[in-house]
N, CA and C atoms as a LAMMPS dump frame, in Angstrom:
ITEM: TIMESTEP
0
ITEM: NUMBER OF ATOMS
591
ITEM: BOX BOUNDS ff ff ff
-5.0000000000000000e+02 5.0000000000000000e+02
-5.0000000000000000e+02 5.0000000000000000e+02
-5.0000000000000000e+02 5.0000000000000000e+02
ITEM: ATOMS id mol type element x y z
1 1 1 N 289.199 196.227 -114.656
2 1 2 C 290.17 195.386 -115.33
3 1 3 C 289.519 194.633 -116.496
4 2 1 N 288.379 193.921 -116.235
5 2 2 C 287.705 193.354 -117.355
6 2 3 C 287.131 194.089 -118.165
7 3 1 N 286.656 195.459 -118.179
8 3 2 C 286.078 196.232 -119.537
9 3 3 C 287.279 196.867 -119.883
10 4 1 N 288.54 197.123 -119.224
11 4 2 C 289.91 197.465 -120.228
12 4 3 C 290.299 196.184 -121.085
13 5 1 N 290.032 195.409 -120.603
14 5 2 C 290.487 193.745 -121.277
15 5 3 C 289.411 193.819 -122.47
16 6 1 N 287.933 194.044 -122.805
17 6 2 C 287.268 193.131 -123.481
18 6 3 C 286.815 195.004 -124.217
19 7 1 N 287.896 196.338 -124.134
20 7 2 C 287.977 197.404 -124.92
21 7 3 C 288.899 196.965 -125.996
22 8 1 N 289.919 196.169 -125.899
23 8 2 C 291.125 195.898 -126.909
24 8 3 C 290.374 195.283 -128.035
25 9 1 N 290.632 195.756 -129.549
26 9 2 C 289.861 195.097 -130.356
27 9 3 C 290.559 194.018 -130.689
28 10 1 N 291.798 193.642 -130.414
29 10 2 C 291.941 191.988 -130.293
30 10 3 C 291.161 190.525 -129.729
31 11 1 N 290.837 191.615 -128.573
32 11 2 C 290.157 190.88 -127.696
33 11 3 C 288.94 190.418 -128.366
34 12 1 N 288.226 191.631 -128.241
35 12 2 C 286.533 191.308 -129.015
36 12 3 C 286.496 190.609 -130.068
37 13 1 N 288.016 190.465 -131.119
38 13 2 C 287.549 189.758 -132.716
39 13 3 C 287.679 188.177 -131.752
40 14 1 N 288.644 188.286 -131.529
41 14 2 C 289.254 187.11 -130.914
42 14 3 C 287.977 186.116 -130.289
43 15 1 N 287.148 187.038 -129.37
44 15 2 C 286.078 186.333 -128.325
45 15 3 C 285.295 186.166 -129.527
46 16 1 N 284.679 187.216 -130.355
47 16 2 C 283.677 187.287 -131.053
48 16 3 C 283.942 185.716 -131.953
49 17 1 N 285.664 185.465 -132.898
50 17 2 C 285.581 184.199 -133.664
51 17 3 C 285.603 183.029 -132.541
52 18 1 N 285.932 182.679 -131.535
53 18 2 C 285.31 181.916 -130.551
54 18 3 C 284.187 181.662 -130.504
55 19 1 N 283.413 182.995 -130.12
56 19 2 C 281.435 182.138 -130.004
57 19 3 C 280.949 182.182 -130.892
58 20 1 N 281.155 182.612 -132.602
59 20 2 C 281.073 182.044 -133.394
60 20 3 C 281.202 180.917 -133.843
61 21 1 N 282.308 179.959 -133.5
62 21 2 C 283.123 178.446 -133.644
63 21 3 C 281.847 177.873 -133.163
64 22 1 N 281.795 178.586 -131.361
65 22 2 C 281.164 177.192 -130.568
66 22 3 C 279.835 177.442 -130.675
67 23 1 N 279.145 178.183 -131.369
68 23 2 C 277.809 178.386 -131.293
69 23 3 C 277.628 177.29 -132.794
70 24 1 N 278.467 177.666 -133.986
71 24 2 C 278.338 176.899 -134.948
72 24 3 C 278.386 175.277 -134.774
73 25 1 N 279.148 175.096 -133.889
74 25 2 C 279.428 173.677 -133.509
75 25 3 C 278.53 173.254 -132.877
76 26 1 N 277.789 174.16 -132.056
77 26 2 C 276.995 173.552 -131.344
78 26 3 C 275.34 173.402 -132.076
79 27 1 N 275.041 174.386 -132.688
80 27 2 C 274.164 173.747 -133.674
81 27 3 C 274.572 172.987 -134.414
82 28 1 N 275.404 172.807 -135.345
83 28 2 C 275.65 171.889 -136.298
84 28 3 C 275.468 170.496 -135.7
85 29 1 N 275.886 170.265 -134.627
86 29 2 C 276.113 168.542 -134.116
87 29 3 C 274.587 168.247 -133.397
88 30 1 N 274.041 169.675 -132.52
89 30 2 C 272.79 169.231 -132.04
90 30 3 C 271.361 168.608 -132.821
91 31 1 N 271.654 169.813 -134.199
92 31 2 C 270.564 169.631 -135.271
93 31 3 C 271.071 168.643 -136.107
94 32 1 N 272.43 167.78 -136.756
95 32 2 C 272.823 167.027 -137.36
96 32 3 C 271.649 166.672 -138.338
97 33 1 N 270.99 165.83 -137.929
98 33 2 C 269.831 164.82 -138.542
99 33 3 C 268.765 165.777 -139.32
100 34 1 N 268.972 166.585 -138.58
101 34 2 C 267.204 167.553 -138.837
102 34 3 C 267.827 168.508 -140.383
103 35 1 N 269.898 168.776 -139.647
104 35 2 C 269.518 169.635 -141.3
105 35 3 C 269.886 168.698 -142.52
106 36 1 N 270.449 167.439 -141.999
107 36 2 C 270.801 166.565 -143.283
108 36 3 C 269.567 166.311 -143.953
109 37 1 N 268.315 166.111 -142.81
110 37 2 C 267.26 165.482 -143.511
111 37 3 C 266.748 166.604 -144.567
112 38 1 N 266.472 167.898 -143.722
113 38 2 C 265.758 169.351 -144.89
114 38 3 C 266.804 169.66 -145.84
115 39 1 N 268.281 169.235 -145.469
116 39 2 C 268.774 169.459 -146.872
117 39 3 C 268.035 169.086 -148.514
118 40 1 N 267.836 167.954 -147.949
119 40 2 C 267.056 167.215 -149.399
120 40 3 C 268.07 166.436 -150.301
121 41 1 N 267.476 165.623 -151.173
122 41 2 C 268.542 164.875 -151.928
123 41 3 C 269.408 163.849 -151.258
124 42 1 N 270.03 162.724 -152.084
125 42 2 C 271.044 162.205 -151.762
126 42 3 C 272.244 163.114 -151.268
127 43 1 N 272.254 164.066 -151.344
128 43 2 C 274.011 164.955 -151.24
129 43 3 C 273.802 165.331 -150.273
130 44 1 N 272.418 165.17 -149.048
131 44 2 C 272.469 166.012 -147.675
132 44 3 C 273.714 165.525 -147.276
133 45 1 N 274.036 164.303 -146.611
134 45 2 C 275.006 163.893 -145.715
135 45 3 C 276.41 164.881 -145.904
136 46 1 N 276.41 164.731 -147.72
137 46 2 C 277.861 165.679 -148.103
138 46 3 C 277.526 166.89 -147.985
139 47 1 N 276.679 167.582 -147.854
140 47 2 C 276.639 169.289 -148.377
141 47 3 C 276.398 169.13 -146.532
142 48 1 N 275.959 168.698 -145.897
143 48 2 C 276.008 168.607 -144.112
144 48 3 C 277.421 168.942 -143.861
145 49 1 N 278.468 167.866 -144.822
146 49 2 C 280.105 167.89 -144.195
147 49 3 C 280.59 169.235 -144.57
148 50 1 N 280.061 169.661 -145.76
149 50 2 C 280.675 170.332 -146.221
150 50 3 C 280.13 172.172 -145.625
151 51 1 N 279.4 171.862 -145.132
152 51 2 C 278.542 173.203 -144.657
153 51 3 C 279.251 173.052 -142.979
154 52 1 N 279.647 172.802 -142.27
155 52 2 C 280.125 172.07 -141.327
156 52 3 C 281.705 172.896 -141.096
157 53 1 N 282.132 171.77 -142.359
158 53 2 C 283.603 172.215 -142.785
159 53 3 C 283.478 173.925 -142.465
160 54 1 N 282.75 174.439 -143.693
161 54 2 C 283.022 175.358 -144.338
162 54 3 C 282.931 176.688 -143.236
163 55 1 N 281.599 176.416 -142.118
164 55 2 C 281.592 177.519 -141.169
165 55 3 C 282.623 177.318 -140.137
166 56 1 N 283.264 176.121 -139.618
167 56 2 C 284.113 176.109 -138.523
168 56 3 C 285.115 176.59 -139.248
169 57 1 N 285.835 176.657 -140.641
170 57 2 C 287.004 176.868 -141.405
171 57 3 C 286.663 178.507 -140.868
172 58 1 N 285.945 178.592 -141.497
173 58 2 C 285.459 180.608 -141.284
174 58 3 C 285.891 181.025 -139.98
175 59 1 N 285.25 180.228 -138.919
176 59 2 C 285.263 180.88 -137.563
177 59 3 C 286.964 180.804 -137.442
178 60 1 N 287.089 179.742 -137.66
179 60 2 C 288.78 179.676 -137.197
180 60 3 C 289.821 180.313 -137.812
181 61 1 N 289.436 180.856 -138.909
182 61 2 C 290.123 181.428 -139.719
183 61 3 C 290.159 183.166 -139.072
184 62 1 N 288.549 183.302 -138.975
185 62 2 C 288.891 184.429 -138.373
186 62 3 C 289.421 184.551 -136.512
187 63 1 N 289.671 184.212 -136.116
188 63 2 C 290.093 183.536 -135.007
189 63 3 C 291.788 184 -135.241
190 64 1 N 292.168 183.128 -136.268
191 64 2 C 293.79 183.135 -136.114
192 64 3 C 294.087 184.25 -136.78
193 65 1 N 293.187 184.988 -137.982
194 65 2 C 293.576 186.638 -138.442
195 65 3 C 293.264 187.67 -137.106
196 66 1 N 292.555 187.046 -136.032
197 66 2 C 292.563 188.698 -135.233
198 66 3 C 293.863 188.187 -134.533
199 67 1 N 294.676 187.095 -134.225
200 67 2 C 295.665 186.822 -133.469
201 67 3 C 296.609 187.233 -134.593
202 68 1 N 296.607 186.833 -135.659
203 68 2 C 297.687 187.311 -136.21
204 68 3 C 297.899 189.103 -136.471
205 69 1 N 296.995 189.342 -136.689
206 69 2 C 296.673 191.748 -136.666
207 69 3 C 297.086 192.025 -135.066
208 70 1 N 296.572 191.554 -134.426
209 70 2 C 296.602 191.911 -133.041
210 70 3 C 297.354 191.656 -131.964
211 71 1 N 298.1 190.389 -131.777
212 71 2 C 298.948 189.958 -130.933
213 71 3 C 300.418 190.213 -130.27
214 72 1 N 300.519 191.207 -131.047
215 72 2 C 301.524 191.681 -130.908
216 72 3 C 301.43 193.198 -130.487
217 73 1 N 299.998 193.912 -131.03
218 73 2 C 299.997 194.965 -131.275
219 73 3 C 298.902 195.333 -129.933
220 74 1 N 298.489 194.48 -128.877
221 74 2 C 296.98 194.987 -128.645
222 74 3 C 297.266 195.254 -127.05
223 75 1 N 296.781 195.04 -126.274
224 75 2 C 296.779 195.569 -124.551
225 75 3 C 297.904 195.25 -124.33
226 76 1 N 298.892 195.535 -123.721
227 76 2 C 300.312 194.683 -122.892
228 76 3 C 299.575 194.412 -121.449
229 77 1 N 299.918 193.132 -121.255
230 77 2 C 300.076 192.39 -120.05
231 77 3 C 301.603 192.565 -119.464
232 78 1 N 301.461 192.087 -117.977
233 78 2 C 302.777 192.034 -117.475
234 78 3 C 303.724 190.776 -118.177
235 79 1 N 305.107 191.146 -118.223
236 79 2 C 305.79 189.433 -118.615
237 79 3 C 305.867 188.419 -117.315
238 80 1 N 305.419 187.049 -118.14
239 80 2 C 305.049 185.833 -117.157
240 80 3 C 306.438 185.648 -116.702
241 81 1 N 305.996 185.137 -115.175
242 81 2 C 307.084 185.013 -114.215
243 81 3 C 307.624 183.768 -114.424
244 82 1 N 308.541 183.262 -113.498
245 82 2 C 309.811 182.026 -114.296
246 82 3 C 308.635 180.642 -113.789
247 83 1 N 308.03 180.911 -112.694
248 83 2 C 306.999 179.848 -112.212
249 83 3 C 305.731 179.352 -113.296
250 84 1 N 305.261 181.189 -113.926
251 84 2 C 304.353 180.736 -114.983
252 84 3 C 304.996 180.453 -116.066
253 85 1 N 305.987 180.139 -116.518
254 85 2 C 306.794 179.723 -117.536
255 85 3 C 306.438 178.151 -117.131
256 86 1 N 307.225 177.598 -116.258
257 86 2 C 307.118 176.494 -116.215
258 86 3 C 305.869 175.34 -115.855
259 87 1 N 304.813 176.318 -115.567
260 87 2 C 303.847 176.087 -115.475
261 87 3 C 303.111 175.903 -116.93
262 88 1 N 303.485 176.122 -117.322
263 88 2 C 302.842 176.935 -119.218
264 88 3 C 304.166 174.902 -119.868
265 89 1 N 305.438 175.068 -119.439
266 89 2 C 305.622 173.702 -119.855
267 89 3 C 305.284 172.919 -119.734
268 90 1 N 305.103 172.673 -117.945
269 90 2 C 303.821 171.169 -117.721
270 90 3 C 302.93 171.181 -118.429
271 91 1 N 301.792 172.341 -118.799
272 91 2 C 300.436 172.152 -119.532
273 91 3 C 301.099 171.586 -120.659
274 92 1 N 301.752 172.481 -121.234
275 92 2 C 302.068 171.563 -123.079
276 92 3 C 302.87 170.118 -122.654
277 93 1 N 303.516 170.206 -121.933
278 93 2 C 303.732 168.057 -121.906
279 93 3 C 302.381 167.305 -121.681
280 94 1 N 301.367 167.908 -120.745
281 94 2 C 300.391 167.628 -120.663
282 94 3 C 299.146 167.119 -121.468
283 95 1 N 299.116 168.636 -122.391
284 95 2 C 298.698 168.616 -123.6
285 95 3 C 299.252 167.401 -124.769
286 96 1 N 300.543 167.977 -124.696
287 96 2 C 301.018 166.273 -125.784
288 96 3 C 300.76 165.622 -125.516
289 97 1 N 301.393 164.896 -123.996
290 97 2 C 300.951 163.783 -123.885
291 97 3 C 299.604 163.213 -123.85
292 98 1 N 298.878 164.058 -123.452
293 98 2 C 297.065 163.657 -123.787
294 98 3 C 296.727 163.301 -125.248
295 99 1 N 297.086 164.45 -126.442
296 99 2 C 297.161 164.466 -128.293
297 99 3 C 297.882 162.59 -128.374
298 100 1 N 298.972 162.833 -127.775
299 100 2 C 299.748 161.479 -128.021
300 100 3 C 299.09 159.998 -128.05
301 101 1 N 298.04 159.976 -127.042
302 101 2 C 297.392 159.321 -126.945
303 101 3 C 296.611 158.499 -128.428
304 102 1 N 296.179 159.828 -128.797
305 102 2 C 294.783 159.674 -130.054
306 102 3 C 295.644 159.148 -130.95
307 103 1 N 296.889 159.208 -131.202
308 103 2 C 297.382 158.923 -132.391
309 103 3 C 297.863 157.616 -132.465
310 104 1 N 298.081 156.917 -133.912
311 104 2 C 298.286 155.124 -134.382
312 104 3 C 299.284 154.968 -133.832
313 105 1 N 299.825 153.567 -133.934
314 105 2 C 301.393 153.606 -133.579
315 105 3 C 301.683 153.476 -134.947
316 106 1 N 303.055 153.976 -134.779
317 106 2 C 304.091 153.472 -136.705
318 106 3 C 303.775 151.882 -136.772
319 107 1 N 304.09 152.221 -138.109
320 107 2 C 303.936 150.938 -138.517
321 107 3 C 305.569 150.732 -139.522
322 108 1 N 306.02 150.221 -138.75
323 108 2 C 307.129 149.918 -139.179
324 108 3 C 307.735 149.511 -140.508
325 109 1 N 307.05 148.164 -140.357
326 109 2 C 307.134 147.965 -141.676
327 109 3 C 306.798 148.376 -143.183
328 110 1 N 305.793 149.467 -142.767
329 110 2 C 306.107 150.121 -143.786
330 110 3 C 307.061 150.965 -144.42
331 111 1 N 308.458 150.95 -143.918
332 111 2 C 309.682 151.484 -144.015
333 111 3 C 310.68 150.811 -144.478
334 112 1 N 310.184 149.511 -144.566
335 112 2 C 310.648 148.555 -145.983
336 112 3 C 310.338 148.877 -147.254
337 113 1 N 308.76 148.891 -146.962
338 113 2 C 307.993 148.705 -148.142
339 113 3 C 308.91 149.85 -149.15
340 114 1 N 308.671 151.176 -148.046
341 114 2 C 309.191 152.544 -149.118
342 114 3 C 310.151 152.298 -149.418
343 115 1 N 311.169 151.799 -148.678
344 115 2 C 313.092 151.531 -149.746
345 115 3 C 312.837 150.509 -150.315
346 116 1 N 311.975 149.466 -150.717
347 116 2 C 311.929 148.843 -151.591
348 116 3 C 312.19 147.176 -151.184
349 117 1 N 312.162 147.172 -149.768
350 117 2 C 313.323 146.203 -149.308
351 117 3 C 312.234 144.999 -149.1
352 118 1 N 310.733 145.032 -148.975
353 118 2 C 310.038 143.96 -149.236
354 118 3 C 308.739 144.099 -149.805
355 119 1 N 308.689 143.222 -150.786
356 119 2 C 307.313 143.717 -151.559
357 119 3 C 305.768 143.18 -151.121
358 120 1 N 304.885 143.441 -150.801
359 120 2 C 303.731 142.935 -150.648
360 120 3 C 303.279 141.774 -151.285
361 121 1 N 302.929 140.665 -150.969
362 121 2 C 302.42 139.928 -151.793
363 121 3 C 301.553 140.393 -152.489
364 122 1 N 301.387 139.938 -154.457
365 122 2 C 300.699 140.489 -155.21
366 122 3 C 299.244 139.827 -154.762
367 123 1 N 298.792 139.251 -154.787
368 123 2 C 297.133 138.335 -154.045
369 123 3 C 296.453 138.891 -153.073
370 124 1 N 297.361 139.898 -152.528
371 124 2 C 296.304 140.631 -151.166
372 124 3 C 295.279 141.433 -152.27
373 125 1 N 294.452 141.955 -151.232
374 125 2 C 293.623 143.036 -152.033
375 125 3 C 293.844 144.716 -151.388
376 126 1 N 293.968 145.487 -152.816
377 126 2 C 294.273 146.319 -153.17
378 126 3 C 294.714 147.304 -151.318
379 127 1 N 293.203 147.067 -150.622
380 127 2 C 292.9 147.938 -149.185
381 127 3 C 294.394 147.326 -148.092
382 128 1 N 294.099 145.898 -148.303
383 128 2 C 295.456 145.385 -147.244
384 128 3 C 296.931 145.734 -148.067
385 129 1 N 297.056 146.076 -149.029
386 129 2 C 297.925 146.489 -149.552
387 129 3 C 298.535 147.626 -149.323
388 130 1 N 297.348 148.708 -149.385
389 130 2 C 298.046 150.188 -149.25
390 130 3 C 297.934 149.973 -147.992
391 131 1 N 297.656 149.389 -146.848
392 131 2 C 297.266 149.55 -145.264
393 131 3 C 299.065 149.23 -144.762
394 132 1 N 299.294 148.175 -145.582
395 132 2 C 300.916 147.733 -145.384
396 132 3 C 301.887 148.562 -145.202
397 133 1 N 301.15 149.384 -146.644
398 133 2 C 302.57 150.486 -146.874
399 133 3 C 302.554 151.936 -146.311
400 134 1 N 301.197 151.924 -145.236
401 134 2 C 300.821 153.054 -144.419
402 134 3 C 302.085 153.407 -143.612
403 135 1 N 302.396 154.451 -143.546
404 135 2 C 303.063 155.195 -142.21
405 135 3 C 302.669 154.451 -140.528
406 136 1 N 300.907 154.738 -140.808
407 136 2 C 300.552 154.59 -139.177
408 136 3 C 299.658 153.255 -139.542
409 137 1 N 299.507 152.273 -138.362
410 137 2 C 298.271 151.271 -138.027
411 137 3 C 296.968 151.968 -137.874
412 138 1 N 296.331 152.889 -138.503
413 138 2 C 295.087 152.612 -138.164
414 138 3 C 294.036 151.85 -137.71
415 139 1 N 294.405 150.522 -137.919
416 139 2 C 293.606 150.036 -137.272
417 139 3 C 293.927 149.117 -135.806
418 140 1 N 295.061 149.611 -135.807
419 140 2 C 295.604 148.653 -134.319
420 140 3 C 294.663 148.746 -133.403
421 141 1 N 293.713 149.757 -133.168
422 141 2 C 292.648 149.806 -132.514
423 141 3 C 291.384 149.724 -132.395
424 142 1 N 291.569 148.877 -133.465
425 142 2 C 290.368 148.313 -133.878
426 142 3 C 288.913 147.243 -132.922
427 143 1 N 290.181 146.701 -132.241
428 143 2 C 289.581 145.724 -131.402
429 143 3 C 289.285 145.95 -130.324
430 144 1 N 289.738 147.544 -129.879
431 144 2 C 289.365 147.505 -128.219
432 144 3 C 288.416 148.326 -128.156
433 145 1 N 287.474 148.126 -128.938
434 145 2 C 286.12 148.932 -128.73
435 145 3 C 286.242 150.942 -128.644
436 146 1 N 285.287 151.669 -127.907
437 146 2 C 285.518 152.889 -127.857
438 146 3 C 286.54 153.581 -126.65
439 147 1 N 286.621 152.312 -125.875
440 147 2 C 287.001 152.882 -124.468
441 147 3 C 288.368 152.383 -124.252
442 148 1 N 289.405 152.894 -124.463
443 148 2 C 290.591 152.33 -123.684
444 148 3 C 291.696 153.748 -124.043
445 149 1 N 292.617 153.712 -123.289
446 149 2 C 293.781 154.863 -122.703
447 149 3 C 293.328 156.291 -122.169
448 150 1 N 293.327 156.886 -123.325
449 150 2 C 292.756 158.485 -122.431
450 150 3 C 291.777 158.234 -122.456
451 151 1 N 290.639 157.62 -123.486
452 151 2 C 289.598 157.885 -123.449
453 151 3 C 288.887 157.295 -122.201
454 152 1 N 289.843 156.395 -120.938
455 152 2 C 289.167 156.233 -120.335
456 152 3 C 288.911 157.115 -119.258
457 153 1 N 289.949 158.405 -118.91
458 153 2 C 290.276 159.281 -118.255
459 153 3 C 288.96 160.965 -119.01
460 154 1 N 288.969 160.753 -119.934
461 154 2 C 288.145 161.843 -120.675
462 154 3 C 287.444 161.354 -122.09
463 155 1 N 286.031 161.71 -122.362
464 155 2 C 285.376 161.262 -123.325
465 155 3 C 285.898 162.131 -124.512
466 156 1 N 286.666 163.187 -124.377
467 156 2 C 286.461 164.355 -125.2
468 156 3 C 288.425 164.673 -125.312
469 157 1 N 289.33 163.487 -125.456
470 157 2 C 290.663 163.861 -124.833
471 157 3 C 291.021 164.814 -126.171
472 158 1 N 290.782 165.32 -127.318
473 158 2 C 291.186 166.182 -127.917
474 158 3 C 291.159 167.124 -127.631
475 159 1 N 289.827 167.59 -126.971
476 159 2 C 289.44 169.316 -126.57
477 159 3 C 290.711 169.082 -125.397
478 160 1 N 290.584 168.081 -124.536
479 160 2 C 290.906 168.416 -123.198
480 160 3 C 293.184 168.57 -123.466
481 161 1 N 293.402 168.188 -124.576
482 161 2 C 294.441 168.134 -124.624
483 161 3 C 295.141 169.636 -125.385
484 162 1 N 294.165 169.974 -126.381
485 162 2 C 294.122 171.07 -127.715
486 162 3 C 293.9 172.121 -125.785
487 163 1 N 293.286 172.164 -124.977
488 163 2 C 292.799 173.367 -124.037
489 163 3 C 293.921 172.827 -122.599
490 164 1 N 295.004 172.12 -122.626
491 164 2 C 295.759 172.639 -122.189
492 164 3 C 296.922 172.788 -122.537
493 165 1 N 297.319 172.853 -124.154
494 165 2 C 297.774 174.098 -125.047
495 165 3 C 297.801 174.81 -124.488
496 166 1 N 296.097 175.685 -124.985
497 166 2 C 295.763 176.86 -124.679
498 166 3 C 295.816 177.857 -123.261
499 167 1 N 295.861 176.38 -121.913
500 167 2 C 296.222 177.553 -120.522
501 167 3 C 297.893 177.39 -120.684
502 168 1 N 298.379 176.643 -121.019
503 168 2 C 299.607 176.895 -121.438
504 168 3 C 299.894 178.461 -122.206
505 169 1 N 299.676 178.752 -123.439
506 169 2 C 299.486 179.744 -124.239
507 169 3 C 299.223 180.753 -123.303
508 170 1 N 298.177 180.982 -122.155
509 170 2 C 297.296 181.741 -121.428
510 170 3 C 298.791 182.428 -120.255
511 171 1 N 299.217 181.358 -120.062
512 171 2 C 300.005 181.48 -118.822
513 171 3 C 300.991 182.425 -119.117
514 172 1 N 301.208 182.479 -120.46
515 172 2 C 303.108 182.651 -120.826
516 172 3 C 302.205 184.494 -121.818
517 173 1 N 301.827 184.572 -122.259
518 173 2 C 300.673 185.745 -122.697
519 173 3 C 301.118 186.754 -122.3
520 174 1 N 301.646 187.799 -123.471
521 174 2 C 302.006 188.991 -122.953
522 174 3 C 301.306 190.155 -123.56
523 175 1 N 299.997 190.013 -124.208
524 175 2 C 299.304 191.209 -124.517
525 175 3 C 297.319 190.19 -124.352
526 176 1 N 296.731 191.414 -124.157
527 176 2 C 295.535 190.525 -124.33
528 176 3 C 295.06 189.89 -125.088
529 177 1 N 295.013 190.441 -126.549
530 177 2 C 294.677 189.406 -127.409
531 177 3 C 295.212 187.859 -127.152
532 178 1 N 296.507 187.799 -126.944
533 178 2 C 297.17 186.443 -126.697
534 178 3 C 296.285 185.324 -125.851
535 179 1 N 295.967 186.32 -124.386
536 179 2 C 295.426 186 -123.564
537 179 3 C 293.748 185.016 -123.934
538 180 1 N 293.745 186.11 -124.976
539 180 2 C 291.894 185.937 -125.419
540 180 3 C 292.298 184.113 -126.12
541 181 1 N 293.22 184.211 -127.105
542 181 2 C 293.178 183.682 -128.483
543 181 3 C 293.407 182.343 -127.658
544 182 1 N 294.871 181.956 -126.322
545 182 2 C 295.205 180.831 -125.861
546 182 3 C 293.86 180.173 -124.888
547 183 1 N 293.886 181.332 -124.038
548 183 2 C 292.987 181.1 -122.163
549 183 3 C 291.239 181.398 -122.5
550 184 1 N 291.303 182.265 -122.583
551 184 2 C 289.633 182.742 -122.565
552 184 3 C 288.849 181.863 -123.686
553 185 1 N 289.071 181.885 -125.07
554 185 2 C 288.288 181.084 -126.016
555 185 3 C 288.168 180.322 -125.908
556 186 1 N 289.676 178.94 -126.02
557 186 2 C 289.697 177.485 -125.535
558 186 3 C 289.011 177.003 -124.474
559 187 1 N 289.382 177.577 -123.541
560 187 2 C 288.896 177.245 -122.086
561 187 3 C 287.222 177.058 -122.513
562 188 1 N 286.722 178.409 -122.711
563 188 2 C 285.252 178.682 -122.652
564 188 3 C 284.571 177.409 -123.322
565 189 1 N 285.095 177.712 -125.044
566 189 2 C 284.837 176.817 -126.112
567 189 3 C 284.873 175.188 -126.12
568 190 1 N 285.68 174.878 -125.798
569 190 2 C 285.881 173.751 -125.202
570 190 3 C 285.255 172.961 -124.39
571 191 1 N 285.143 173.858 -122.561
572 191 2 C 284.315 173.126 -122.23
573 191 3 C 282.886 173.151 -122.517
574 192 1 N 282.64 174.15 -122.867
575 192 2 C 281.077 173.886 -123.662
576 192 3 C 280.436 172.669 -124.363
577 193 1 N 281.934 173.028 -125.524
578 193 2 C 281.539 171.728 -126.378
579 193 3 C 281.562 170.292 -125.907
580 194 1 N 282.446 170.08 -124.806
581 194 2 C 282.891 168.714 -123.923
582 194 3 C 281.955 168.527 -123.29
583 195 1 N 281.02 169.83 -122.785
584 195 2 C 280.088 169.389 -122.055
585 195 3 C 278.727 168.615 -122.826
586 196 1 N 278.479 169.19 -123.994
587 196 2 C 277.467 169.069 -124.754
588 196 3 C 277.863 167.942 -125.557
589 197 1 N 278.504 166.974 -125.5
590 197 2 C 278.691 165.933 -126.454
591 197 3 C 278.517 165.037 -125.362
């Protein structure tokens, strides 16, 4: 069953842009210091972000082109039963609600600001100004240090929320590639990286 699974060339691009991602990630964050420092120059820190950027963009990119060539086209699986359906919904409420977490609250009042309906005092400075007319509070959380809501439940609540998406995705999966792109990568990738941070 597993060398018919990992014969589909969905599968293999799929796994292959996976341990590409997490191998890149995982050097990049382990060596951080060592390649900013041999970079050289003032521009290490940026050509670090940008070298960073540029290989996880790659991996993921190729990642979502073997799902997009393949997913439709690659091993058939059986269709998920009405249990793994709803099983596949808990994970994604799950999933949100974990994502939900990380994010600001609105900021309301900035929904004046945009219709026009109250103006900022001109005397603030420029930063408390545009912060007013923000969408979200960024900084509402400013004050409670690193540790409070999910993060007190998981150090890592993005992976852990983005990977149950993915057994979501895994559950409901009707060819292998699918399987690879939701269940097998995330899962793997993920906890790797959760573990190693």
């Amino acid at each position: 069953m597993a060398a018919a699974f990992f014969r589909d060339a969905g599968v293999r691009w799929v796994c292959a842009g996976w341990t590409v991602f997490t191998v890149e990630n995982l050097i990049m964050s382990e060596y951080k210091m060592e390649i900013k420092k041999y970079w050289g120059g003032s521009g290490g820190p940026a050509a670090y972000q940008t070298m960073y950027s540029t290989l996880s963009g790659l991996a993921s990119f190729s990642i979502f082109a073997a799902y997009w060539r393949f997913a439709r086209h690659g091993r058939v699986l059986r269709s998920p039963t009405s249990a793994e359906r709803l099983a596949a919904f808990g994970f994604r409420v799950l999933g949100l609600g974990t994502l939900s977490q990380l994010m600001p609250p609105i900021n309301l009042g900035a929904l004046q600001i945009a219709l026009g309906l109250y103006e900022p005092p001109k005397d603030l400075p420029p930063q408390v100004r545009g912060a007013m007319a923000c969408p979200f509070d960024f900084n509402f959380y400013a004050g409670r240090g690193e540790v409070f809501g999910i993060t007190r439940v998981s150090r890592r609540p993005e992976l852990a929320g983005i990977g149950f998406f993915g057994i979501a995705g895994a559950l409901v999966a009707t060819t292998a590639t699918q399987l690879a792109f939701f269940g097998l990568g995330p899962v793997v990738s993920f906890t790797l990286l959760a573990l190693h941070s």
